[in-house]
N, C-alpha and C positions, 0 to 999 in steps of 0.2 A: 392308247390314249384316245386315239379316233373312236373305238369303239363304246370304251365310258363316255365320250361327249354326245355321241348321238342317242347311247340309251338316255343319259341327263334331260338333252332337248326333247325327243320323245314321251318322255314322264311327265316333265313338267307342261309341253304345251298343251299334252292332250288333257293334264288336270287342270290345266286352265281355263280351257275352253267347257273342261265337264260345269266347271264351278260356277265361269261368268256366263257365259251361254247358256247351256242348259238347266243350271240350276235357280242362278238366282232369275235369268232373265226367260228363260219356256216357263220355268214350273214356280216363278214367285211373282214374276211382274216389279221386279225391285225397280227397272228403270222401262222407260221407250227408246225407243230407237225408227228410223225411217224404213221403208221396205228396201231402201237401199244397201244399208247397213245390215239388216237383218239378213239378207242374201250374202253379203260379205262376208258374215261371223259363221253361216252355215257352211260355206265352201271352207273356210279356215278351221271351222272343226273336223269338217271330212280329212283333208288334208294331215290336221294334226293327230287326230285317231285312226286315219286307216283302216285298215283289214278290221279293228274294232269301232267302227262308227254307230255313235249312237243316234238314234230318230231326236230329235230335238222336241218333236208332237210326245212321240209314244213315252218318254223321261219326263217331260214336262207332267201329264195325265198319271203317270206311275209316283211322281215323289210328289204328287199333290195328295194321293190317297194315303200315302206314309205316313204325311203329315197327320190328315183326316183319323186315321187308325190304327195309329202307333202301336205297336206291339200287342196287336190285338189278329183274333182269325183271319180280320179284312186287310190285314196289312199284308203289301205285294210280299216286303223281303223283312223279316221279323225273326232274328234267332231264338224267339222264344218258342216259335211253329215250325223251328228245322234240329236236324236230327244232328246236322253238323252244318262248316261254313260250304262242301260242295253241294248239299239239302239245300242252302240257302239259295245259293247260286241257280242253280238248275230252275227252281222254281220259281224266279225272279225271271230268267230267260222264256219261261213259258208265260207268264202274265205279261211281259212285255211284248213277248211277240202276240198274244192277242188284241193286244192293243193294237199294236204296228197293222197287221189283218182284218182288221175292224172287225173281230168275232169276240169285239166284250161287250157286257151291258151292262155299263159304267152309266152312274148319272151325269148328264150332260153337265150339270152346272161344275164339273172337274176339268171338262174341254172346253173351257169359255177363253178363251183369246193366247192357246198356244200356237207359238209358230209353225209352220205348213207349206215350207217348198214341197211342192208335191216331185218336182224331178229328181231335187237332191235326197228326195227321203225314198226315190224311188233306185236312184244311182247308188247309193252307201249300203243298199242291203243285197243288193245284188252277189251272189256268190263269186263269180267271175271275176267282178272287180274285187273284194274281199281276198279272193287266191289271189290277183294280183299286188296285192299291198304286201301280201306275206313272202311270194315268190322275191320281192324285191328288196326287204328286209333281209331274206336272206342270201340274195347274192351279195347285197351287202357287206354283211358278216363273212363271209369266203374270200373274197378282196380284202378287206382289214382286219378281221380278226388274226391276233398275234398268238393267243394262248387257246385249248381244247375250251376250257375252260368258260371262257365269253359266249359259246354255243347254248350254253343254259341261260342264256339273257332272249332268247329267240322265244321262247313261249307267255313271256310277257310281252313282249313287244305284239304276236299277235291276240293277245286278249288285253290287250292295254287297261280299255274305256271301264269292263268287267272286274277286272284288278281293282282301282279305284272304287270303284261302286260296293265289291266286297268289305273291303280294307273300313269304309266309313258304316256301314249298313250292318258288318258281323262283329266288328271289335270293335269302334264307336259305342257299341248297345251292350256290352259286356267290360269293359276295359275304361280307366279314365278317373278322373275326378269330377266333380259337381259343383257350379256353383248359383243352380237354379233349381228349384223343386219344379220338376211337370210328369206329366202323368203316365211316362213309360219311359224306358231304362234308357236314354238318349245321354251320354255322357261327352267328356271331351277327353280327346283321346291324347293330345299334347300339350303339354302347358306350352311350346313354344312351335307351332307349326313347320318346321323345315321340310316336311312333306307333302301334306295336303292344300297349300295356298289355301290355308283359310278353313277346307272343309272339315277340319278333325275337332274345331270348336262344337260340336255337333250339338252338346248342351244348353250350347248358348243360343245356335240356331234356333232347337227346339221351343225355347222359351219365349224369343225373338223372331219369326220365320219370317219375316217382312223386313227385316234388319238388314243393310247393305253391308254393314260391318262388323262379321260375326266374333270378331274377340270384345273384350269386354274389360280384364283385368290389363295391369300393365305390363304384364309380359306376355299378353295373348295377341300378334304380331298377326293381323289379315294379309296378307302380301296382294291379295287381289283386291282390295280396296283402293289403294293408292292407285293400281289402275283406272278402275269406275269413275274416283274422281278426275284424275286426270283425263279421261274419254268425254266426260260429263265436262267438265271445262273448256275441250272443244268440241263444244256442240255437236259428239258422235253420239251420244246416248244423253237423255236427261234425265235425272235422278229422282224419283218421286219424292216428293219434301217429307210426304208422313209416311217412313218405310218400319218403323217401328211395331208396326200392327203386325200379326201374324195373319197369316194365309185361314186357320179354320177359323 
């Protein structure tokens, strides 16, 4: 039981923090936030993701181009330009890390006001601490693990952040129902999210990308919205009034 409650916490904080942090708020600008705050949400995503921390800059810069070039050659991660879902990955890992190394040549108006701890984007990619996060994972699991079994939870735990980013980016774009027309294969992947806090509405996104609140029908259930508001209510974040606009 220890062992399913920490993969549970695990799963869920790190897709929390991918979805409020880096998604809506590096790479959409759904709300602001103080530099105080914005240090806080960054240390709380290192923490939550671990051995898989993603750049908050380099995600932000990367799912603004997604937007930009959906399902098209210029799109970082597109199953329509991979050969399979680990095609898709790999090559998502290497455009990202160009980013992350400043060896892309990206137009600038894509890096216009994503966030930029430079220590924490410099601490989370560190290998050392990454083997760290995993080493501790899994003495973890060697102390509470009850069954063989639970040992095959260890290789998501250290790809967490990547897991997620697959799950919406490979099957999101093949998998799902519609209830928006746009202009490349972005569907939703659950009528009722119990997975993704919000992010498997992806259809909805797509059509919406400036939308704080990506479900839309009445059983498409944000889980990470009621937070926004409630952070937005005290005064940790403020909600921009017109979020309905999309990002291109």
């Amino acid at each position: 039981m220890i062992i399913i409650t920490f993969f549970l916490l695990h799963w869920y904080l790190s897709v929390l923090m991918q979805t409020f942090f880096l998604h809506r708020y590096a790479a959409h600008q759904m709300f602001t936030m103080s530099p105080f705050w914005e240090k806080f949400f960054y240390a709380v995503t290192f923490v939550s993701q671990g051995s898989s921390f993603l750049s908050p800059r380099a995600y932000g810069i990367m799912h603004r181009l997604h937007h930009a070039y959906a399902d098209t050659s210029r799109d970082p991660h597109s199953p329509d330009y991979s050969e399979n879902l680990f095609d898709m990955m790999w090559k998502t890992k290497s455009f990202y890390n160009d980013i992350l190394k400043n060896r892309d040549s990206i137009d600038p108006k894509f890096k216009k006001g994503v966030p930029n701890w430079e220590f924490m984007e410099w601490l989370g990619d560190r290998w050392f601490v990454r083997i760290a996060w995993g080493v501790a994972y899994t003495l973890f699991y060697m102390y509470f693990a009850t069954a063989w079994w639970m040992f095959l939870l260890l290789p998501i735990h250290y790809l967490m952040g990547p897991v997620h980013g697959a799950i919406i980016n490979w099957y999101a774009h093949r998998y799902g129902y519609v209830n928006f027309q746009v202009d490349d294969t972005a569907k939703n992947l659950l009528p009722f999210d119990f997975l993704m806090m919000g992010e498997s509405y992806h259809n909805n996104h797509h059509k919406y990308g400036g939308r704080a609140n990506f479900g839309f029908r009445w059983h498409e259930f944000d889980p990470t919205y009621p937070l926004i508001r409630l952070l937005n209510g005290l005064h940790i974040i403020r909600l921009k009034k017109n979020n309905d606009l999309k990002y291109m």
